[in-house]
C-alpha distance (Angstrom), angle and dihedral (degrees) to the residues before:
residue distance angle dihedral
X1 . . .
X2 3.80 . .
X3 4.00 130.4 .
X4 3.36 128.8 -153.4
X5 3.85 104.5 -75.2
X6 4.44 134.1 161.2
X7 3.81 118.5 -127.4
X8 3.62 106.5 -110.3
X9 3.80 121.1 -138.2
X10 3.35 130.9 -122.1
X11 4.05 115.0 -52.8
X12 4.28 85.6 -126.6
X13 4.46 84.8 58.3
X14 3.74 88.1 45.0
X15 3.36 125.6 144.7
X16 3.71 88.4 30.2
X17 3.85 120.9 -161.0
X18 3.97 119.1 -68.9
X19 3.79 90.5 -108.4
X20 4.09 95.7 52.8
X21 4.21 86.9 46.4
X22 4.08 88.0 57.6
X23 3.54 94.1 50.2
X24 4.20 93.3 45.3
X25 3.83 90.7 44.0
X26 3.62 101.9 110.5
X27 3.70 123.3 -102.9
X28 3.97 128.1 -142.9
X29 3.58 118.3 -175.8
X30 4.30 119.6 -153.9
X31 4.06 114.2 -72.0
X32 3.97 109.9 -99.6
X33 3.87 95.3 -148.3
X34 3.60 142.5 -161.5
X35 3.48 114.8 -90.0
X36 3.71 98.2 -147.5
X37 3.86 91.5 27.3
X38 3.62 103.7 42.0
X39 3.79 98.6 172.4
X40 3.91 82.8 69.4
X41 3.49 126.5 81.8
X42 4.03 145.3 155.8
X43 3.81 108.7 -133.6
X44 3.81 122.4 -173.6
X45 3.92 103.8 -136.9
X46 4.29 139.2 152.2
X47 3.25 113.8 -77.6
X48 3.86 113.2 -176.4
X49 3.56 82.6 -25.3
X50 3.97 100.2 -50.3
X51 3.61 126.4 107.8
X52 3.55 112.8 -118.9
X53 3.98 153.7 140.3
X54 3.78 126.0 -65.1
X55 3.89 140.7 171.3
X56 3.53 112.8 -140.1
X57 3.68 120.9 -177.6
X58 3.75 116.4 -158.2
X59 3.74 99.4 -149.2
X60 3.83 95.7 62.8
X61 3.80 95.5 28.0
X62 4.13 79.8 -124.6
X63 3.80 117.4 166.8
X64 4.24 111.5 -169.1
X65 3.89 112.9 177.4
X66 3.96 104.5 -134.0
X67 3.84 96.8 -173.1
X68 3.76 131.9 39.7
X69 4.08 102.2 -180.0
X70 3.56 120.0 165.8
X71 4.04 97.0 -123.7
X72 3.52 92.8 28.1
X73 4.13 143.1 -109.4
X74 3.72 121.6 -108.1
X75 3.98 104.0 154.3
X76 4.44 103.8 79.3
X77 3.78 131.0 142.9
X78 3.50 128.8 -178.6
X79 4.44 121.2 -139.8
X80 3.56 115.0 -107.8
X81 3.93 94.7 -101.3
X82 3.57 96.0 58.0
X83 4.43 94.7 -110.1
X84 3.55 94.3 119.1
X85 3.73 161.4 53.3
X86 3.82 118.9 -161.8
X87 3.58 126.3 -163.0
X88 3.59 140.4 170.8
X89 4.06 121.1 -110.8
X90 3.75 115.4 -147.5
X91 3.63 137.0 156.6
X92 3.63 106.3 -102.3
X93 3.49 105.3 -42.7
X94 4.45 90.6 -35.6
X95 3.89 95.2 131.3
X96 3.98 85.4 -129.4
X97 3.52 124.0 114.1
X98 3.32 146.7 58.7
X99 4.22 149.4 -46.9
X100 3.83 112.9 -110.3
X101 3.83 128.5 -178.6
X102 3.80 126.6 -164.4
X103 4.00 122.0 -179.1
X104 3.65 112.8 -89.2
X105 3.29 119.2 -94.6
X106 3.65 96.6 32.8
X107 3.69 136.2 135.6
X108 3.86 122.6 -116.7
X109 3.83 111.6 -71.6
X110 3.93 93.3 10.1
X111 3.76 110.4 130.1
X112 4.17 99.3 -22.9
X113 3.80 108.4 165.9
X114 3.75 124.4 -178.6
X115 3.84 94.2 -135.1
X116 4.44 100.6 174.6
X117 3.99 82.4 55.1
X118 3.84 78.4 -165.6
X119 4.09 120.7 134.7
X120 3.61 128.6 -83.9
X121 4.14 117.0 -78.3
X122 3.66 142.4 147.3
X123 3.60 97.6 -80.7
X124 4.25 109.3 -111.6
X125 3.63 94.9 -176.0
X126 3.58 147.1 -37.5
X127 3.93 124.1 -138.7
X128 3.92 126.0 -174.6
X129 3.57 122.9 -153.1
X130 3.86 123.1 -168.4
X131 3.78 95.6 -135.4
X132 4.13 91.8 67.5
X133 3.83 102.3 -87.6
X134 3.37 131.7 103.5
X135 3.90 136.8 -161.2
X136 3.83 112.0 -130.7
X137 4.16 124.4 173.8
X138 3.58 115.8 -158.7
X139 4.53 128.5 -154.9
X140 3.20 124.0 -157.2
X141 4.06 138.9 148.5
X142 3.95 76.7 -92.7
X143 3.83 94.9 60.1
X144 3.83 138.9 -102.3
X145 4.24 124.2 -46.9
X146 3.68 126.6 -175.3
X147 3.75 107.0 -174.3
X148 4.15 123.1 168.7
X149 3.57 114.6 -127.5
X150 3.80 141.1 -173.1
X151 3.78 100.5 -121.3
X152 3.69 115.9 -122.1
X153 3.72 98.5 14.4
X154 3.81 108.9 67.6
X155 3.40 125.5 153.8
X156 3.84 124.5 175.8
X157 3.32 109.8 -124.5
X158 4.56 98.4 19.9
X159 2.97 126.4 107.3
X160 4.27 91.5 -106.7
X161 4.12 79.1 88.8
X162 3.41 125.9 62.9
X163 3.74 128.1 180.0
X164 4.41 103.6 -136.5
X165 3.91 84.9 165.9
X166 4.05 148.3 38.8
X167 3.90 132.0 159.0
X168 3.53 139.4 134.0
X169 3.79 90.9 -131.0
X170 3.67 127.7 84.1
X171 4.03 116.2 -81.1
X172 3.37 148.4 154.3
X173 3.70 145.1 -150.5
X174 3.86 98.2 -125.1
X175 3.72 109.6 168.2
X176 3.84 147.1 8.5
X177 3.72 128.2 -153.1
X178 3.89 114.8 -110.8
X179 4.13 87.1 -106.2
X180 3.65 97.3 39.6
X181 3.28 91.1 -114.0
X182 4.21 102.9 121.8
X183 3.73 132.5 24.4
X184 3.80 136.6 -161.0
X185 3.66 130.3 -138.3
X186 3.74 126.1 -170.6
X187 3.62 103.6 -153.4
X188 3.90 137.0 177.8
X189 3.92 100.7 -140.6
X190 3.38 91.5 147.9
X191 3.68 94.4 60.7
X192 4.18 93.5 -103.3
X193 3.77 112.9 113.6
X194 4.26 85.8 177.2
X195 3.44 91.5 59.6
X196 4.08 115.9 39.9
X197 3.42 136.4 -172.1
X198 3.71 135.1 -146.8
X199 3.41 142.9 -104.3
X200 3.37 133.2 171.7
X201 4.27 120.2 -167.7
X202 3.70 138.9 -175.6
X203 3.87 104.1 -95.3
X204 3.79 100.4 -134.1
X205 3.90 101.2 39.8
X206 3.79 105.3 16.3
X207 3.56 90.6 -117.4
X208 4.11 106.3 170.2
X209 3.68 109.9 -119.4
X210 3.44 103.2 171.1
X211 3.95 146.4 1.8
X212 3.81 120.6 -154.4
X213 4.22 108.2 -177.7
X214 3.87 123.2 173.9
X215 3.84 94.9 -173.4
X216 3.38 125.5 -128.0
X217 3.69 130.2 -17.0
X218 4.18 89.1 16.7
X219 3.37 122.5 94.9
X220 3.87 133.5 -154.9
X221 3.87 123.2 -159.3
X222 3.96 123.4 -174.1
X223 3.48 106.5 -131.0
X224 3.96 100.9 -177.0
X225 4.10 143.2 -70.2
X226 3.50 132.0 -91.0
X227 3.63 113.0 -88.0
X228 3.41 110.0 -111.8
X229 4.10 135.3 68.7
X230 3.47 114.2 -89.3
X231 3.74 97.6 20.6
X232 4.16 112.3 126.8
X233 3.41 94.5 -163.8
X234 3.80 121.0 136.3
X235 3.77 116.7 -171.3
X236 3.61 108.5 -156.1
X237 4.20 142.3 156.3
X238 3.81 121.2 -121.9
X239 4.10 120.8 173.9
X240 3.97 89.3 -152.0
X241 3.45 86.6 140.3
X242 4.08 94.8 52.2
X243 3.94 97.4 -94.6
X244 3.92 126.1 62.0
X245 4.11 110.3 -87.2
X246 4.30 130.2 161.8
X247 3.71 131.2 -110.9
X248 3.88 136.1 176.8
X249 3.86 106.8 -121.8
X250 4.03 101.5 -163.7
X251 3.46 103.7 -156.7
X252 4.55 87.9 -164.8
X253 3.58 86.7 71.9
X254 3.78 108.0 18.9
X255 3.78 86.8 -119.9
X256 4.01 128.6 144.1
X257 3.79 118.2 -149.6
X258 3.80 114.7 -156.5
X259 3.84 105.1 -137.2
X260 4.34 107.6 -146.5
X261 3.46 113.9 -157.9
X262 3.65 105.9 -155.3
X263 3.73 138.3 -175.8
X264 3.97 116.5 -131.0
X265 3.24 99.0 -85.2
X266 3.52 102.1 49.4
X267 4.03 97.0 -86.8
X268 3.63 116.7 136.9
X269 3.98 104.5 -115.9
X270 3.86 109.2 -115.0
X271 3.39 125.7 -121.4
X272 4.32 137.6 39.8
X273 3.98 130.4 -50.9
X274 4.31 98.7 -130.5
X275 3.58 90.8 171.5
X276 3.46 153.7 13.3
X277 3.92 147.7 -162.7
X278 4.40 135.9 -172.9
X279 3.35 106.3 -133.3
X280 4.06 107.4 -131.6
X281 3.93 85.8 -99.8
X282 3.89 91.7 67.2
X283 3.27 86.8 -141.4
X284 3.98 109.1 80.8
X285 3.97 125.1 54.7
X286 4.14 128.8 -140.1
X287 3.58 111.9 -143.8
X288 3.34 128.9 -172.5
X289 3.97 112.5 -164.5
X290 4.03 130.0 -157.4
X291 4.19 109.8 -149.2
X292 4.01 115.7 153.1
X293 3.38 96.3 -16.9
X294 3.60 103.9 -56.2
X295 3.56 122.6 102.4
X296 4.04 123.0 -145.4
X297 3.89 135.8 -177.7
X298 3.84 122.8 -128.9
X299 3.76 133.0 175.4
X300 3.74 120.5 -131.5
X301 3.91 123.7 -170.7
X302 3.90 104.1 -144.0
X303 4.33 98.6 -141.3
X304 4.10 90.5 27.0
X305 3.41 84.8 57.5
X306 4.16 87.8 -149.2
X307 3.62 129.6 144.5
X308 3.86 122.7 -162.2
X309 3.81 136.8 171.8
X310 3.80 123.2 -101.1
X311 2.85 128.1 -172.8
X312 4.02 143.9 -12.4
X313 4.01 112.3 15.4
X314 4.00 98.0 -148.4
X315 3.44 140.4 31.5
X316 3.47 126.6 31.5
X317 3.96 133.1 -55.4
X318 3.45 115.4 -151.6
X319 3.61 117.3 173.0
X320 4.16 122.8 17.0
X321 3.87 149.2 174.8
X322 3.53 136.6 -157.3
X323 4.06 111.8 -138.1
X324 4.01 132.2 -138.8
X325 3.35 87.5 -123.1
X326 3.86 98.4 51.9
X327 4.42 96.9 -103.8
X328 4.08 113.0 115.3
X329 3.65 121.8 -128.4
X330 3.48 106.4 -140.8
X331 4.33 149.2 169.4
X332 3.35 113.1 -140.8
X333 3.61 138.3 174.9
X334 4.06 149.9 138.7
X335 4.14 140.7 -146.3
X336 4.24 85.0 -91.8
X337 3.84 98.1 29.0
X338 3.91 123.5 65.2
X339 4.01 129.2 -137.1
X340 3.39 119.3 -66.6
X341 4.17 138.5 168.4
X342 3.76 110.4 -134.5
X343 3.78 139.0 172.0
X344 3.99 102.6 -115.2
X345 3.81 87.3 -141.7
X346 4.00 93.7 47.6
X347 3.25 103.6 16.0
X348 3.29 80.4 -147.5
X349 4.37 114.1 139.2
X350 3.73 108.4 -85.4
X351 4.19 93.0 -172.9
X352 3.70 116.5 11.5
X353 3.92 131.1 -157.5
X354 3.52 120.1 -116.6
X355 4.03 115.0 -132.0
X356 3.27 130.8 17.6
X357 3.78 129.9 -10.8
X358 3.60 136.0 -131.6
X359 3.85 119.6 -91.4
X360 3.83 115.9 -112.1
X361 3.79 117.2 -107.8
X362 3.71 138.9 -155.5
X363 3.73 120.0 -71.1
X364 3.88 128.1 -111.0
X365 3.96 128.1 -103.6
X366 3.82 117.9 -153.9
X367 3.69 107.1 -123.3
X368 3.84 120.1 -169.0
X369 4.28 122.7 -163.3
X370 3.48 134.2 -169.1
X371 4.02 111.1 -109.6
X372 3.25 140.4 179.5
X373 3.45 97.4 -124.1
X374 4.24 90.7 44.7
X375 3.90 126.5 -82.7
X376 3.48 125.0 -9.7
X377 3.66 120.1 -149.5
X378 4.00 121.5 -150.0
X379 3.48 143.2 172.8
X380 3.37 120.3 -131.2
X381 4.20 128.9 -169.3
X382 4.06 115.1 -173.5
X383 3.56 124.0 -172.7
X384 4.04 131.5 -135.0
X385 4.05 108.2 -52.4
X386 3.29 150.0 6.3
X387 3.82 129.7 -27.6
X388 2.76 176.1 162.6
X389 3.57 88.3 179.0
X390 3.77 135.4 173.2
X391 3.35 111.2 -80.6
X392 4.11 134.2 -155.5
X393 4.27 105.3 -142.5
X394 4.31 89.8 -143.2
X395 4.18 94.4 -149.7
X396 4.28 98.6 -164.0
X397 3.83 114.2 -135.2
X398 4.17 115.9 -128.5
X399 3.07 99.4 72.9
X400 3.98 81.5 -144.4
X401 3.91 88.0 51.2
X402 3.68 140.1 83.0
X403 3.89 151.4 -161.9
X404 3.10 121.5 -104.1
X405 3.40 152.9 160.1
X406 3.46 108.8 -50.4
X407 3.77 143.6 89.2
X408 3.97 127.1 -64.7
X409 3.88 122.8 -177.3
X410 4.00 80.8 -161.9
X411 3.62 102.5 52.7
X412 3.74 93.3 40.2
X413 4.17 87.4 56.6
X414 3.63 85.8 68.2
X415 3.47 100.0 47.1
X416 3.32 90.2 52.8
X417 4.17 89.4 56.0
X418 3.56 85.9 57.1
X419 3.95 106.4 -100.1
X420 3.79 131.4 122.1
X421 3.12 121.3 -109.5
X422 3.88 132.6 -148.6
X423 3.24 137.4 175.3
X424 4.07 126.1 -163.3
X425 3.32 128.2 -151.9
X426 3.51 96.9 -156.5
X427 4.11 132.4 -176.4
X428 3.77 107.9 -56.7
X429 3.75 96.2 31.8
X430 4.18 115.2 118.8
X431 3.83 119.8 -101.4
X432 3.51 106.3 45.5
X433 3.84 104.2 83.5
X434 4.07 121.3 -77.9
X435 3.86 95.3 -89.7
X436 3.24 87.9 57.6
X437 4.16 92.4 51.1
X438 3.60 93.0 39.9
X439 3.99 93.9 47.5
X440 3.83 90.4 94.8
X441 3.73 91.1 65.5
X442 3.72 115.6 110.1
X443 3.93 91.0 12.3
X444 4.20 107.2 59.6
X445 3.17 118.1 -155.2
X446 3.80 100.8 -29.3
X447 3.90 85.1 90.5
X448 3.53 96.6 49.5
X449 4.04 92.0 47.5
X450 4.10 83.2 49.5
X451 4.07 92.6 62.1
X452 3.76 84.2 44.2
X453 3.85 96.5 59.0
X454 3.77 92.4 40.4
X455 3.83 84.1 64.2
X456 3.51 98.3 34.9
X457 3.84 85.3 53.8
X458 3.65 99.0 54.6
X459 3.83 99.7 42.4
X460 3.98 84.5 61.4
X461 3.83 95.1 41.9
X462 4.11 86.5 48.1
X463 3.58 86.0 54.1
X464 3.82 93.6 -121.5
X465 4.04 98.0 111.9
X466 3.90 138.5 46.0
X467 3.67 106.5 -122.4
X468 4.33 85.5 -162.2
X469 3.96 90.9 52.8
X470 4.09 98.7 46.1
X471 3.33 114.7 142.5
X472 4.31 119.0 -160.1
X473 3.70 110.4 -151.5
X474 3.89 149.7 177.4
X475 3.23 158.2 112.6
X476 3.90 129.5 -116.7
X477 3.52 108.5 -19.2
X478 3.57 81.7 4.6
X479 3.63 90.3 56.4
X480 3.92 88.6 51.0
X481 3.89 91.3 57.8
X482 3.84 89.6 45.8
X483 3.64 93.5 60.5
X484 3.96 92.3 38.2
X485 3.36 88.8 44.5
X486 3.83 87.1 52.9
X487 4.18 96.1 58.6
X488 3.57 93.5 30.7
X489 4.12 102.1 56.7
X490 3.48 103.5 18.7
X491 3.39 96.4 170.1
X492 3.07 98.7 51.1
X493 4.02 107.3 67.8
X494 3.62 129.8 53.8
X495 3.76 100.8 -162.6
X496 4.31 127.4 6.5
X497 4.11 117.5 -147.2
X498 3.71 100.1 -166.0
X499 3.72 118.2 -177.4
X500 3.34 129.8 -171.7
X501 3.78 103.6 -16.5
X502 3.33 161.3 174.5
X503 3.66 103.5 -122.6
X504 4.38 105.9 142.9
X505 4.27 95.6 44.0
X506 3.40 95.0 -163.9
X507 3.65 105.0 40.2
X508 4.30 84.1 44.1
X509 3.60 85.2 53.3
X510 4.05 94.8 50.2
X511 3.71 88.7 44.8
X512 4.02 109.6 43.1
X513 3.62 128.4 89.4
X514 3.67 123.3 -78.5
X515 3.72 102.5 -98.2
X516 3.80 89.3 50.1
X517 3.48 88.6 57.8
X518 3.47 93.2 54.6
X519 3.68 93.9 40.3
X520 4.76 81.0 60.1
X521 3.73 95.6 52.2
X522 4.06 85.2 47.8
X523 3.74 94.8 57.5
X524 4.01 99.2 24.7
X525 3.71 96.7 44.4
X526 3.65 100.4 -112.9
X527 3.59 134.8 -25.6
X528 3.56 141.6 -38.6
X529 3.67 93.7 -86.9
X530 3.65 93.4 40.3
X531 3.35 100.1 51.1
X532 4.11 101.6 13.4
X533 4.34 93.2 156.0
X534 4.30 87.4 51.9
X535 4.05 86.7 58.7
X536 4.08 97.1 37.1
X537 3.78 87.0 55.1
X538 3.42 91.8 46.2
X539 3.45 106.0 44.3
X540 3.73 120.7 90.1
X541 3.85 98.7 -142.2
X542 3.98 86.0 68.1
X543 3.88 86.0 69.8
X544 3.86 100.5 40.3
X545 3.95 91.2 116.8
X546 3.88 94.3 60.6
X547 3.55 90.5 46.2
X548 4.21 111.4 120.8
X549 3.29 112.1 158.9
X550 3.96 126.8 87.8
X551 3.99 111.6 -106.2
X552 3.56 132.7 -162.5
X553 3.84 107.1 -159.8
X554 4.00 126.7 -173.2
X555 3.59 134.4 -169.7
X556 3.71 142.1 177.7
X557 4.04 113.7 -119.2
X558 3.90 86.8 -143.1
X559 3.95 94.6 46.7
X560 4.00 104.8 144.9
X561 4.33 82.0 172.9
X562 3.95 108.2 48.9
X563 4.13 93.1 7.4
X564 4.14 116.6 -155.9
X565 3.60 92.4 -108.9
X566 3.56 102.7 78.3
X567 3.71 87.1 28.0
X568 4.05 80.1 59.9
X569 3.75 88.8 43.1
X570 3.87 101.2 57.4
X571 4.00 88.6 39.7
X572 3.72 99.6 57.3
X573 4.25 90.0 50.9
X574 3.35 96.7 54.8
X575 3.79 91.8 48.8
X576 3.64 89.5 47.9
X577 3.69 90.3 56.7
X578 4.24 109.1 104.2
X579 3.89 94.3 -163.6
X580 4.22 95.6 45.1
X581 3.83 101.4 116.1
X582 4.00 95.4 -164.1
X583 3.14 129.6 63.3
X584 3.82 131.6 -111.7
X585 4.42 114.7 -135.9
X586 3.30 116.3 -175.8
X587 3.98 126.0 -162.4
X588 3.84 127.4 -165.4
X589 3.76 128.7 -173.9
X590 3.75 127.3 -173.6
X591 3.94 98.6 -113.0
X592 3.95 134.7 80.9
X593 3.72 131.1 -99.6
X594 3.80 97.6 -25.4
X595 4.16 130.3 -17.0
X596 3.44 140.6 -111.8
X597 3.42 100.5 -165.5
X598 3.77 108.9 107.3
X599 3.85 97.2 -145.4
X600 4.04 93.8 53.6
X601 4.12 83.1 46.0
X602 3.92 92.0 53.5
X603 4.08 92.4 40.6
X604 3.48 89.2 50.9
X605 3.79 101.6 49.5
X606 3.74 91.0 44.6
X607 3.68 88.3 64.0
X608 3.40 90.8 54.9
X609 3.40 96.9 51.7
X610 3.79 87.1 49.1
X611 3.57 92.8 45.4
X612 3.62 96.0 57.9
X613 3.39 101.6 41.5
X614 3.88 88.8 58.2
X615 3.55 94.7 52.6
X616 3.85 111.7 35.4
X617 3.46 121.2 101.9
X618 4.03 103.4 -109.8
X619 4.07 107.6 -112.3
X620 3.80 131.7 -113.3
């Protein structure tokens, strides 16, 4: 038995600073639990400082680490029934591999099986039915399968595997009817992975049923079916109307069913549907909703036609459950207030970590600019005093993402070394209508960096920020920005922290996964031969000679996302530059697109810290 614990360091480093205690506070994420056996569920929680797979049954309050890999596991299911724990088995942090299951409630290595006995892939889904099968979709440079297969007994080439699926285009498997019977597919036929279609195919012979197609520039995700045998109804989210909303598609009738979240008195409630849940009754919908950054739950009875809150008031919600007796699981947090599981009825801790826990923070202030493509929307964190102080620009990763309100051991590390933070939610981030997350289209990156300035520009006219201590930011597509950001406005930023980038366009796009690829010729228009001027512009290695500013870049050896070949690329042309009067660090780790591992996380933050307090200009 294990529970979810943070290495500690050595006793002659202990009591480490504040900032390194949030980030080795353990972490517990909500339960995912069995349908049919709801007091069993996998949780992904710290284990010796390592994310990875647990059961956890309710009843005994019993916490059994399944998987013990070195960088970590974070992407686990568990069957219907309640027999199993599935996880996904990578190479350090790759994305390709393999599904495993292992009875629940056993210890790492302890009967593991490999039951789809089906070649590696990036994993494009993974659907459990009760009756022994299992949906599982499949990417690779070749394209995207979904096949159904009897679990445990597959055979290439018998009849226990059947292909439902088969395009070069990016899919997924998405959802499975409650009997097995039906399964939906968000595909990308028409060559846009940021705007998907739907599919939905007979389970056992991949039979099409039905086709459900926005057009272009409106997507359609499949959310999940009603819970009960027999029942065609697909709950899915649309932005027909310019901002992402639910309907009921019934797939009996061929019907679609608009569902109108409305505010007591008869208002529609503002802001985007980013998730969804049936309650067991099949009759009542959990909706989580994304408006200025903050995310709240409501409940909506489908032939009442009544939505009420559930839930926490502020902050930001970021993972939830409905219950079979009526409760919601949920995660909840904000900027000053760290993660926690609670009962939505309580509020009361459903799984708590063991050790210590994360220091409270500062809380956010809403901070609206002036751009030129409308109002941007930004976080911002200030420490004790007066400014203007020096200030860390936070550039989010996604690009279909955004900050919000909710707690970051990261952000509240600088805050605690005295600079500002902010945080922009700038035009292609999630929330804030589609127009608004498709406005980067056509015009990479530049637009994004424009939103950026306008913020940047009135934090130093407001007096808040030091325009001569600005630090540029991020991490994936955040990372990206930093280093365009870096070539781009020059003058502007006095140090770049660029992790895990893109930083070489083209060579990233050569060298990333398949969906990634398909996600580039969605925003750029095509490919790099296609469309080769829409990646130079973009890319940040066409702008390596105006770069000024020190950076300190990072990057996973395993990265399938931002790989360490560009990464390499853009790194050895700045240091070939003679006149570049900053200097160029680079930092690799032995883990993919990120880590879980709480000692890499505290290493690398450290040399941040370290980074930027060698290179910023010291303050007034």
């Amino acid at each position: 038995m294990s529970t979810p614990s943070a290495a500690r360091p050595p006793a002659a480093d202990w009591p480490p600073p504040p900032w390194e205690m949030r980030l080795r506070a353990p972490q517990v994420e909500l339960p995912e639990w069995a349908e049919d056996a709801p007091h069993r569920a996998c949780v992904v929680a710290t284990a010796r400082g390592v994310l990875q797979v647990h059961s956890w049954d309710q009843r005994t309050g019993r916490l059994v680490q399944a998987t013990d890999r070195l960088q970590g596991t974070t992407l686990a299911t568990i069957d219907p029934l309640g027999r199993w724990v599935w996880w996904f088995d990578d190479t350090d942090g790759d994305e390709f591999g393999r599904w495993r299951r292992q009875p629940f409630g056993s210890p790492p290595g302890h009967g593991v099986q490999d039951p789809l006995d089906l070649p590696d892939a990036y994993p494009a889904g993974l659907l459990l039915a009760r009756d022994g099968t299992a949906v599982v979709g499949r990417s690779s440079d070749q394209g995207t399968t979904i096949h159904q297969v009897v679990v445990g007994a597959t055979e290439p080439g018998t009849d226990e595997l059947v292909l439902l699926y088969r395009h070069e285009c990016d899919a997924e498997a998405a959802a499975l009817s409650h009997d097995g019977n039906l399964v939906a597919i968000e595909h990308s036929e028409r060559g846009d992975n940021r705007h998907m279609a739907l599919r939905v195919v007979a389970a056992d012979t991949g039979a099409v049923v039905a086709d459900l197609d926005d057009g272009p520039g409106r997507g359609l995700t499949a959310i999940d079916f009603a819970p009960r045998d027999g029942d065609l109804r697909l709950l899915l989210a649309h932005e027909r109307r310019g901002r992402a909303e639910l309907a009921v598609w019934d797939l009996g009738t061929g019907l679609l069913h608009d569902v109108l979240l409305r505010l007591p008195g008869g208002e529609p409630l503002p802001g985007e549907v980013t998730d969804a849940w049936w309650y067991p009754d099949g009759a009542t919908l959990l909706v989580a909703v994304d408006h200025e950054a903050r995310t709240r739950l409501y409940r909506h009875v489908l032939a009442a036609a009544v939505t009420t809150p559930v839930g926490p008031v502020d902050g930001t919600v970021s993972e939830a459950s409905p219950r079979p007796d009526g409760d919601v699981w949920l995660r909840w947090s904000s900027a000053a207030s760290p993660r926690t599981v609670v009962s939505a009825t309580t509020s009361r801790e459903i799984l708590a970590p063991q050790g210590l826990r994360a220091a409270p923070s500062v809380p956010v202030r809403d901070v609206w600019a002036e751009g030129p493509g409308g109002r941007v929307h930004a976080l911002l964190r200030l420490p004790p005093g007066e400014g203007p102080f020096p200030v860390l620009v936070d550039v989010h990763g996604g690009p279909a993402w955004h900050r919000s309100d909710s707690f970051s051991a990261y952000l509240a590390a600088w805050v605690d070394h005295g600079f500002a933070v902010v945080s922009v939610n700038y035009r292609g981030s999630t929330g804030y209508g589609s127009a608004w997350r498709d406005a980067l289209e056509g015009r990479v990156g530049l637009t994004e960096l424009e939103d950026i300035a306008a913020v940047h520009d009135q934090l130093v006219a407001d007096g808040v920020v030091d325009p001569a201590r600005s630090v540029l930011a991020g991490a994936s597509w955040g990372g990206f920005l930093t280093l365009l950001g870096l070539g781009t406005q020059p003058g502007r930023w006095a140090v770049g922290l660029a992790d895990v980038p893109v930083a070489d366009y083209v060579t990233a796009y050569y060298e990333e996964m398949p969906d990634l690829q398909a996600f580039d010729r969605s925003i750029f228009g095509g490919s790099p031969e296609e469309v080769p001027e829409a990646y130079r512009v973009a890319s940040p290695l066409t702008y390596v000679d105006a770069v000024r500013a020190p950076v300190l870049v990072m990057a996973g050896e395993n990265d399938p996302r931002c790989p360490l070949g560009q990464v390499l690329n853009y790194v050895r042309a700045l240091r070939a530059r003679e006149d570049y009067p900053g200097e160029v660090e680079l930092y690799t780790y032995g883990a993919g697109h990120g880590s879980v591992v709480v000692e890499e996380e505290v290493v690398q933050l450290r040399r941040q810290l370290d980074f930027v307090r060698r290179h910023l200009p010291a303050g007034p």
